[in-house]
C-alpha positions as CSV (number, residue, x, y, z in Angstrom):
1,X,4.0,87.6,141.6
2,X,2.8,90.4,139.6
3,X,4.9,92.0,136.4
4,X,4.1,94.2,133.6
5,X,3.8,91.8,130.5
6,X,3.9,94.7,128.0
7,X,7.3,96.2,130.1
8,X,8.8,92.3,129.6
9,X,8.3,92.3,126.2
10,X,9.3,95.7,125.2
11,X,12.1,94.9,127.0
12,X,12.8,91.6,124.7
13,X,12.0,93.9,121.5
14,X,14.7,96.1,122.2
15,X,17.2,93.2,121.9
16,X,16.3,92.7,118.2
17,X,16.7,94.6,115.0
18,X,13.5,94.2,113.3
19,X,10.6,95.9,115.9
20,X,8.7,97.6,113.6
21,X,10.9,98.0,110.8
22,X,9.1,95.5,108.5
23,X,6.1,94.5,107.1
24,X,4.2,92.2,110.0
25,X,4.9,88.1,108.6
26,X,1.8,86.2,109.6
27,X,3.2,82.8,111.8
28,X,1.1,80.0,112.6
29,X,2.6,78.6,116.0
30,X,1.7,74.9,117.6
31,X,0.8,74.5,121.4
32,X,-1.2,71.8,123.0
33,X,-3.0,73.7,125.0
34,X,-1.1,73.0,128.7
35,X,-1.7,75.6,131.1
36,X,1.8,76.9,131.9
37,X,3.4,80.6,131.7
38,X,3.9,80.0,128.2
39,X,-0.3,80.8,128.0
40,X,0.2,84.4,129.2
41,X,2.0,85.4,125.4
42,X,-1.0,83.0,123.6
43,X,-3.3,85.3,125.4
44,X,-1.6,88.6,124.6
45,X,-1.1,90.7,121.3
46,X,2.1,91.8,123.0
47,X,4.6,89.5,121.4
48,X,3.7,90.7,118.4
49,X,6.1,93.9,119.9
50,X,9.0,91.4,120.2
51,X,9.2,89.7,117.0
52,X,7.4,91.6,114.2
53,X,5.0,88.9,113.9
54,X,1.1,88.2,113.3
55,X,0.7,85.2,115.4
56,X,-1.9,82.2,115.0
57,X,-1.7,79.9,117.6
58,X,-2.9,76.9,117.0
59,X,-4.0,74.0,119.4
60,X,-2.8,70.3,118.6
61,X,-4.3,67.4,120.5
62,X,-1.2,65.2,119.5
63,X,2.5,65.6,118.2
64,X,1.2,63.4,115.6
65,X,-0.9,66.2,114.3
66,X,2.1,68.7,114.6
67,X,4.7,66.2,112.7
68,X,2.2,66.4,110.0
69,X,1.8,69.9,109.9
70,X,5.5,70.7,109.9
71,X,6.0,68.2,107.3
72,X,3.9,70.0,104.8
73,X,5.3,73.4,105.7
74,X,2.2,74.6,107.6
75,X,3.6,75.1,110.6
76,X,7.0,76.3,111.0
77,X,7.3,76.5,115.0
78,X,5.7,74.7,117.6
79,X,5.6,72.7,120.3
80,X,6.5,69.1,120.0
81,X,6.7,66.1,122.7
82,X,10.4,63.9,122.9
83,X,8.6,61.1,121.8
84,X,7.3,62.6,118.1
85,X,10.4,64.5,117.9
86,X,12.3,61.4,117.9
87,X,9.4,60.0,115.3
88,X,10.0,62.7,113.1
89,X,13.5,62.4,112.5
90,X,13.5,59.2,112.3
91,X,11.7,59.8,109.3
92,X,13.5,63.3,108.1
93,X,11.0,65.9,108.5
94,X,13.2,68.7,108.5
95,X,12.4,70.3,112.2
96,X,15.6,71.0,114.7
97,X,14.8,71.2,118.8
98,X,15.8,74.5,119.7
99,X,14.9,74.9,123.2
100,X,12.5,73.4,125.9
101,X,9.2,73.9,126.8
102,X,8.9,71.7,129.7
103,X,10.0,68.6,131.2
104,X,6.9,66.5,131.9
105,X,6.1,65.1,135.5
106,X,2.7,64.2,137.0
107,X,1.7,66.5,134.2
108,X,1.3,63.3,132.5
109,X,-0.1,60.4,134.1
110,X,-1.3,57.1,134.5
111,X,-5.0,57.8,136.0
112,X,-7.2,54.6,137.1
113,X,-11.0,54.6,137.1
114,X,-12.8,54.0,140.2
115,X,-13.9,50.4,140.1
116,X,-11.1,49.4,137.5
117,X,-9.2,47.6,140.1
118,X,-6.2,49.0,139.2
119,X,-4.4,49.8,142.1
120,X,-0.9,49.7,140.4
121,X,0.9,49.1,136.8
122,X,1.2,45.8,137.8
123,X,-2.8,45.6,137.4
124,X,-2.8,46.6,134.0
125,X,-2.7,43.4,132.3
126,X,-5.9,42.8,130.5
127,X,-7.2,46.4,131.0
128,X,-8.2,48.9,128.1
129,X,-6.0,51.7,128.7
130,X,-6.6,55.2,126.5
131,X,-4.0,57.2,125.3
132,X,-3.3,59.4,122.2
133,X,-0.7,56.7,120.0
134,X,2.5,58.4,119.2
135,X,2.6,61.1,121.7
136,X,4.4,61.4,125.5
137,X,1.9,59.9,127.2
138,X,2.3,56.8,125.1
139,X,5.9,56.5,125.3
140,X,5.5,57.3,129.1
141,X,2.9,53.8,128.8
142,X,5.4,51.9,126.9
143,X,8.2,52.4,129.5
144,X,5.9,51.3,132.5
145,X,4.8,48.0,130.7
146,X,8.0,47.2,130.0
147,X,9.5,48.2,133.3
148,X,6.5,45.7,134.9
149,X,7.0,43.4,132.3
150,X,4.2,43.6,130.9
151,X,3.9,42.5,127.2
152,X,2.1,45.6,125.0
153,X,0.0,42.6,123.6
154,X,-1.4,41.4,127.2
155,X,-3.4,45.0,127.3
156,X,-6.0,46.6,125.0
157,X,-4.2,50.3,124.6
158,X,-7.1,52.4,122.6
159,X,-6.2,55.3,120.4
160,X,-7.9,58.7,121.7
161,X,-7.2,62.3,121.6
162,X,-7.6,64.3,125.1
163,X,-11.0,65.2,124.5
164,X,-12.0,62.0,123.5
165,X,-11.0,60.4,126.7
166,X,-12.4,62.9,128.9
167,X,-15.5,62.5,126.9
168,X,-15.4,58.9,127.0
169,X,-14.2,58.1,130.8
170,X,-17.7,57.3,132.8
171,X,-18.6,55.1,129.7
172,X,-17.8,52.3,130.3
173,X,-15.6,52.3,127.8
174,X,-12.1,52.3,129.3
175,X,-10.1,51.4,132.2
176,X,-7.8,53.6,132.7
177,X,-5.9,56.6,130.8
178,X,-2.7,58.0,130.3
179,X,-3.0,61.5,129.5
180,X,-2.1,65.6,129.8
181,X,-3.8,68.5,131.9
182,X,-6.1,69.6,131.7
183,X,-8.3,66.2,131.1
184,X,-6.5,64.8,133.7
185,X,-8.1,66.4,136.5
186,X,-11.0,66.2,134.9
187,X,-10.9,62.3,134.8
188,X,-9.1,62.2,138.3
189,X,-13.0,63.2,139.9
190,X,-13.5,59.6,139.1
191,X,-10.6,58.1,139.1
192,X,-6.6,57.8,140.3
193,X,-3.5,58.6,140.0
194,X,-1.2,55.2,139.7
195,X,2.3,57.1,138.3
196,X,3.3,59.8,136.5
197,X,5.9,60.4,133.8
198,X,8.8,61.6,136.7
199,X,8.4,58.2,138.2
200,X,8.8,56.4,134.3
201,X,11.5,59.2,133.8
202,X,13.4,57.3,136.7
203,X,12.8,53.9,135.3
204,X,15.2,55.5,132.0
205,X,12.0,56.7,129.6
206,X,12.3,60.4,130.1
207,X,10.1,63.0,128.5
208,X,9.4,66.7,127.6
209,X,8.2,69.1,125.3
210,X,10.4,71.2,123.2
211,X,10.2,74.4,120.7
212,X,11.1,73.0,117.1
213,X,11.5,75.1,113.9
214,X,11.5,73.9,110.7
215,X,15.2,74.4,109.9
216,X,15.7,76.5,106.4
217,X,12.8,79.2,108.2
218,X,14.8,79.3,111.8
219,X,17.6,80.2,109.9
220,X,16.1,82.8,107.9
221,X,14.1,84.4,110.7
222,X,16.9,84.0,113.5
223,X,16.6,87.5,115.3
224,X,12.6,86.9,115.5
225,X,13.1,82.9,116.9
226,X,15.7,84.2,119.4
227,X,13.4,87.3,120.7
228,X,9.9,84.5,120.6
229,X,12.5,82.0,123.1
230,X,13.4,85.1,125.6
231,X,9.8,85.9,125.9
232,X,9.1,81.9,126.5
233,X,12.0,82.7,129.4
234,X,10.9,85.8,130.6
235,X,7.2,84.3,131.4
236,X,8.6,81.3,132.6
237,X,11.3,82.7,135.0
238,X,8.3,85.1,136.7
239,X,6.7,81.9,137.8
240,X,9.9,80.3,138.8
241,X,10.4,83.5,140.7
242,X,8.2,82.7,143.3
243,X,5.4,80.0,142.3
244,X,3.9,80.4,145.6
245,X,2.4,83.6,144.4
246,X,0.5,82.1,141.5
247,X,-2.9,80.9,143.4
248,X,-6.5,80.5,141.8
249,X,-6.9,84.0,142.5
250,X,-3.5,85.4,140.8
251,X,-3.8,87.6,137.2
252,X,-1.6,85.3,135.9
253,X,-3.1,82.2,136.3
254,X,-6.6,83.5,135.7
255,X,-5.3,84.2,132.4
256,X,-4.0,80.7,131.4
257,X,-7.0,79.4,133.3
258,X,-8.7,81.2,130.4
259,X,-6.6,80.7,127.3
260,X,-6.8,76.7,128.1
261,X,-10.5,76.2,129.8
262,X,-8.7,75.1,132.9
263,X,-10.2,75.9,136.2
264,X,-8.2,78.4,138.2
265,X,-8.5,76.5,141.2
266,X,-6.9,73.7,139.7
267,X,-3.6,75.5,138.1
268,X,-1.3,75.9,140.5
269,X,-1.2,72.3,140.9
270,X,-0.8,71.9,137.7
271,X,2.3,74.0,136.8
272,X,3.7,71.9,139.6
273,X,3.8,68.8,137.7
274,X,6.3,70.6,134.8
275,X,9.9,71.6,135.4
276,X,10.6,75.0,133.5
277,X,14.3,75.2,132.6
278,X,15.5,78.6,132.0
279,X,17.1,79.3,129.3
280,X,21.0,79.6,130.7
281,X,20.5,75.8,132.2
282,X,18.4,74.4,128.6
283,X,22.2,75.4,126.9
284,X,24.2,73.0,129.8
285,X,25.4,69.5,128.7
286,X,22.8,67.8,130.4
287,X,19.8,69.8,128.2
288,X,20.3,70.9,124.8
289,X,24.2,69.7,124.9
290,X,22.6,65.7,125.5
291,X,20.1,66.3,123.3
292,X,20.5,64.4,120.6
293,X,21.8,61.4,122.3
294,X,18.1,61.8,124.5
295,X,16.1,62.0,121.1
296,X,18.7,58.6,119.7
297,X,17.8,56.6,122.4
298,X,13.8,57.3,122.4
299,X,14.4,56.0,119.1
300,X,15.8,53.1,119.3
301,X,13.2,52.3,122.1
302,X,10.7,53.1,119.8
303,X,11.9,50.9,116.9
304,X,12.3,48.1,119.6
305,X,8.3,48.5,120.6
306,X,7.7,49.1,116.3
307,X,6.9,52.7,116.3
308,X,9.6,53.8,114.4
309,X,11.0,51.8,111.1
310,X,14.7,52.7,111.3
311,X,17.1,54.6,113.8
312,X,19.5,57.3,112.8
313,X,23.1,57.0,113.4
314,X,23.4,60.6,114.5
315,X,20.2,63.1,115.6
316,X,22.7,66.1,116.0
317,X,21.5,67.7,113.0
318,X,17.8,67.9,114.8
319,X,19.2,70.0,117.6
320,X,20.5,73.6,117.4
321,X,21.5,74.6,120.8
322,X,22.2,78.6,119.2
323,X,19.0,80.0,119.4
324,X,18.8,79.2,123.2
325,X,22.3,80.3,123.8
326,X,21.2,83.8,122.2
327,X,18.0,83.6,124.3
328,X,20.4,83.3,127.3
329,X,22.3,86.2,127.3
């Protein structure tokens, strides 16, 4: 499907009060890099028109690295997996969920190296198994070995970011991997897919990645967070439109190809392992409303397997379902 980005957000700066009017503030914002609509403002000066700002984005290999960064004020929106979200307020970095980027399927998954002899989760036990610690990928691990019964201690899980794996697969150095596109169809020429985070996502160990803004700034800068979210939803709802349309050989995913070193010819399969919410259904009880009680029991999982010290009584306060609900109208 083809659509005039500029036209889109134009359209989106008109909503708000500030195009123009002010001084351009300089915003550093964190991605990881996944090629999904989202790419197509990355790759474009244009959203610059809807919210007044100078944007850096900057790539994260792990919501480790973005927890840190928001945690000393660096960063101040980004893109954050379920799992470090519920890390971080566990601890009380001062970030609030305000909308959804995706919700992860196959996206992330449990790949297999030819020869492992890994045919199944089941086949795990005693296998080196990659994965970068603290992120979605790892929770999505920690859910299958305890839905197999699997104890974490009866596998050797190694700490590596994406690049790391995918420069480590062929030697000899790991079993098997549980990682994020694009690396994963890098790996997957020599290897397999076993499952994928919908399948652990039906086992009860569901996961996504969400827009989180440190919550003093979001306040402050509400017009500018609420015009950023309906450009998110204006790029994500032309895919959703008709995803059919976006081949190898589409503008559009040529361009994310691009912003994320992905090859075109593998993109459309790899939107198809996200669910993109728009923003009217991220408000519903099911999304933003059951958010918090999503982020409390990730949590308390989490504390169970010793990631996570304590366990809030109450995430609410890390949720702020308003910007969204803005977005929406």
């Amino acid at each position: 499907m083809k659509y005039n980005m500029k036209a889109i957000l134009l359209g989106v700066a008109a909503s708000t009060m500030m195009a123009g009017s002010l001084a351009a503030e300089t915003i550093i914002i964190g991605h990881f890099g996944n090629p999904t609509p989202m790419q197509l403002l990355s790759a474009s000066d244009d959203l610059k028109t809807a919210t007044g700002w100078d944007i850096e984005w900057r790539k994260f290999a792990a919501g480790t690295d973005v927890i840190a960064a928001m945690a000393s004020g660096d960063v101040v929106l980004s893109e954050l997996g379920s799992s470090p979200l519920a890390i971080a307020a566990s601890q009380g970095v001062d970030l609030q969920l305000i909308a959804y980027s995706d919700v992860i399927g196959k996206a992330e998954s449990l790949i297999a190296h030819d020869g492992s002899g890994i045919e199944s989760v089941a086949d795990l036990k005693g296998k080196r198994i990659a994965v970068p610690v603290g992120s979605t990928a790892h929770y999505s691990l920690m859910g299958a070995l305890q839905h197999e019964g699997i104890a974490e201690g009866d596998v050797t899980i190694i700490s590596m970011p994406p690049d790391q794996i995918a420069a480590s697969w062929d030697q000899g150095v790991i079993d098997a991997a549980w990682i994020w596109q694009p690396v994963q169809s890098e790996i997957l020429k020599s290897g397999k897919l076993i499952v994928g985070a919908d399948q652990t996502a039906e086992w009860g160990f569901p996961t996504f990645d969400g827009w989180v803004v440190n919550k003093k700034w979001g306040a402050e800068h509400k017009a500018e967070v609420v015009a950023f979210l309906k450009a998110i939803d204006k790029v994500n709802g032309a895919y959703l439109a008709n995803p059919a349309s976006w081949t190898a050989d589409a503008p559009e995913v040529k361009t994310i190809a691009a912003a994320t070193g992905a090859d075109p010819a593998q993109v459309p399969a790899i939107l198809e392992g996200f669910t993109f919410l728009p923003m009217a259904t991220q408000i519903s009880d099911t999304w933003l409303g059951g958010a918090a009680a999503t982020i409390k029991g990730t949590a308390e999982f989490l504390k169970a397997a010793g990631r996570v010290d304590t366990v809030a009584d109450d995430y609410s306060g890390f949720v702020d379902a308003e910007y969204a609900t803005e977005a929406a109208k």
